[in-house]
N, C-alpha and C positions, 0 to 999 in steps of 0.2 A: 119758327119752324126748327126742327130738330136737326141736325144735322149726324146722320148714322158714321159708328166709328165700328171697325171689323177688327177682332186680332186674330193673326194668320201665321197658323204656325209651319204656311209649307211656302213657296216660292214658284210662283205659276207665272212662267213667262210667256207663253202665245205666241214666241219667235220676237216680243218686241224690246228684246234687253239690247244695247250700245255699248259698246266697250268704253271705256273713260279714256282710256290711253291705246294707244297701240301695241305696247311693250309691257300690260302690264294683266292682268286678271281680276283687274277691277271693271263692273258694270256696274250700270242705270238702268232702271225701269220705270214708268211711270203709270199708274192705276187710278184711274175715277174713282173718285170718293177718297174718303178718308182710310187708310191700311195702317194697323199697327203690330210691327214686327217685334223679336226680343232681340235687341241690340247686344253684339257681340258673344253670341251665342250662334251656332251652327244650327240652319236649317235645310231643309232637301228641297233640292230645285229639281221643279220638271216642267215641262213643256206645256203641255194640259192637262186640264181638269181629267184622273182616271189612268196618267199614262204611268210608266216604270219612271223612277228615279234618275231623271240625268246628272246628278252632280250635289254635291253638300257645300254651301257657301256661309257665306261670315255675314252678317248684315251690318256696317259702318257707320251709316249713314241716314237718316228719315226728313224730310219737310214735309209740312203740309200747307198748302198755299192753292188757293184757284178753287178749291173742290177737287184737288188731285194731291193724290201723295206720288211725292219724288223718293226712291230707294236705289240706294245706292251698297252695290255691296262685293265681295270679296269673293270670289268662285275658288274653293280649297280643292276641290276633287272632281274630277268628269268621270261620268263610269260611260260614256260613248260619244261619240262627234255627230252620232247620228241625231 
């Protein structure tokens, strides 16, 4: 059985990204299925699917393991807290 791979060039978080440190603007997110990002290249993060642009990050980091991919990445710019 095939196993589907997506490459994603926006960063849709759904509210479920975790800080890695306390002190630092590094997060994690973790998505079903397989996600493939472009490493160390800036992509735009938003919230959901349709909304305005919350923030431009770094992507560091990628595994794939379980049927989920683990991304870890850089948050460079916020444009709201909202």
């Amino acid at each position: 059985m095939p196993t589907p791979l997506t490459m994603e060039w926006r960063l849709i978080t759904n509210g479920e990204e975790t800080r890695v440190q306390e002190d630092s603007d590094l997060f994690e997110i973790r998505f079903d299925g397989y996600k493939l990002f472009p490493i160390d290249e800036t992509v735009e993060v938003v919230r959901k699917p349709g909304s305005n642009q919350k923030g431009v990050a770094k992507i560091v980091k990628l595994v794939f393991e379980n049927q989920q991919t683990i991304c870890r990445y850089q948050l460079l710019s916020l444009h709201s807290v909202n």
